[in-house]
N, C-alpha and C positions, 0 to 999 in steps of 0.2 A: 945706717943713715936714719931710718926711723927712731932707734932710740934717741937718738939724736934732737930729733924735733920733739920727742916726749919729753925729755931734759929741757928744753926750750918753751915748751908749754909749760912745764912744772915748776918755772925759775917763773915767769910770767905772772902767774897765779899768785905765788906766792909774794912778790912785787907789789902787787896790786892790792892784795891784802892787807898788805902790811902798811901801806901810805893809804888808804879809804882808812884802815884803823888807827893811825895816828891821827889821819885830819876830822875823824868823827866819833871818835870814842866809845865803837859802837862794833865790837868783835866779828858779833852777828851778820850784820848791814854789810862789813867790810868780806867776809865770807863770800856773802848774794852776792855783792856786787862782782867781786874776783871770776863766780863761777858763770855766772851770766856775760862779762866778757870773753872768758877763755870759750866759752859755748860760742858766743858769736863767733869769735875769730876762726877757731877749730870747725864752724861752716862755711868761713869763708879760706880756705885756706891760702890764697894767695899773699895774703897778708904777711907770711911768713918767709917773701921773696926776700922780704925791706930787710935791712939792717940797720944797726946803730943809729944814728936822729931818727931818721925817718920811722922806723917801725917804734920808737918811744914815742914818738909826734903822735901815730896811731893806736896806740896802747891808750895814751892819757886821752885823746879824744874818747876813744868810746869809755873809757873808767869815768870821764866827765859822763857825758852819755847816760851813761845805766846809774850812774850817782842821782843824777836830776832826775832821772825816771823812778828811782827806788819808791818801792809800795812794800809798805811788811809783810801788810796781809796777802799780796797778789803773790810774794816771792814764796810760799811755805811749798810750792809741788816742784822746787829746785831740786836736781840729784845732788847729792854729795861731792865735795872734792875727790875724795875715795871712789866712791859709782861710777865719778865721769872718765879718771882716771883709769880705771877698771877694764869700765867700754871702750876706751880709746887703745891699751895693752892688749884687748884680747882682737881689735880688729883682723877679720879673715884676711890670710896672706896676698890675695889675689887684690883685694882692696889696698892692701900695704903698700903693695908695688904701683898703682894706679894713683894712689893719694899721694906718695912721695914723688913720683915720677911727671906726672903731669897737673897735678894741684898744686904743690909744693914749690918744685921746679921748676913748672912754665913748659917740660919736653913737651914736644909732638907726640900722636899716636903713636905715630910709627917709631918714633925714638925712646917712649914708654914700653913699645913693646919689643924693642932690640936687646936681644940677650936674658931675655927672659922666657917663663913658656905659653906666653899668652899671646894671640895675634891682636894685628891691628882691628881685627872684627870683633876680639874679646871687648877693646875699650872701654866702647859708648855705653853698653850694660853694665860695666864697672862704673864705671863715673856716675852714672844714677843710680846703681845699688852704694854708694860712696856718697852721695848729697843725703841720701836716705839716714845711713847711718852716723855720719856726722851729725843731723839733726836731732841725735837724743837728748832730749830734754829741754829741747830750746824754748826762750820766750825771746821777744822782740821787740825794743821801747821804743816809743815813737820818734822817728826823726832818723832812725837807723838804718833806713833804704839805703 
């Protein structure tokens, strides 16, 4: 299931990329802006309940979003598509199962921690070492609360 959503991050990205570089002729720009949403979304992960309209409704908001916000100079301490990617493949498996199960998903504690080896008391530590690590690299344009 996780590769799963990595495949669905990584078509995203690349989506995104590709329509900011057609509408701005600008490779670069359309890169920032790709990795600066996929960064937002990937901390919020909820976002990855929506399907079809709805999560494209969400996509092009914030690709609008971080477009009108784009700064050259502010974007240059961005990770890489590759770095973010990276970070996101190597996340600890205890994290894996906490971020799919209950960020991803929507389960409960207790239904994240069914059939796994983690209890319901592992969670709440996971889900904050999990906002933590989701946060690499983030920046945050205004209006994005």
């Amino acid at each position: 299931m996780f590769s799963q959503w990595i495949r669905r991050v990584r078509a995203t990205h690349y989506s995104i990329r590709e329509s900011v570089a057609q509408e701005s002729g600008d490779a670069l720009r359309a890169e920032r802006v790709a990795i600066q949403v996929i960064q937002h979304m990937v901390s919020r992960p909820a976002i990855f309940r929506h399907r079809g309209k709805e999560y494209d409704r969400r996509v092009s908001a914030l690709t609008e979003l971080f477009t009108a916000s784009y700064d050259n100079s502010a974007t240059c301490h961005l990770p890489s598509w590759e770095q973010l990617a990276q970070h996101l493949n190597h996340m600890p498996e205890g994290l894996k199962i906490v971020h799919m199960a209950v960020a991803v998903c929507g389960k409960t504690v207790s239904e994240a921690a069914s059939g796994t080896e983690l209890t319901s008391a592992d969670i709440p530590n996971l889900l904050a070492d999990l906002e933590e690590y989701l946060s690499f690299g983030q920046t945050t344009p205004e209006g994005s609360h």
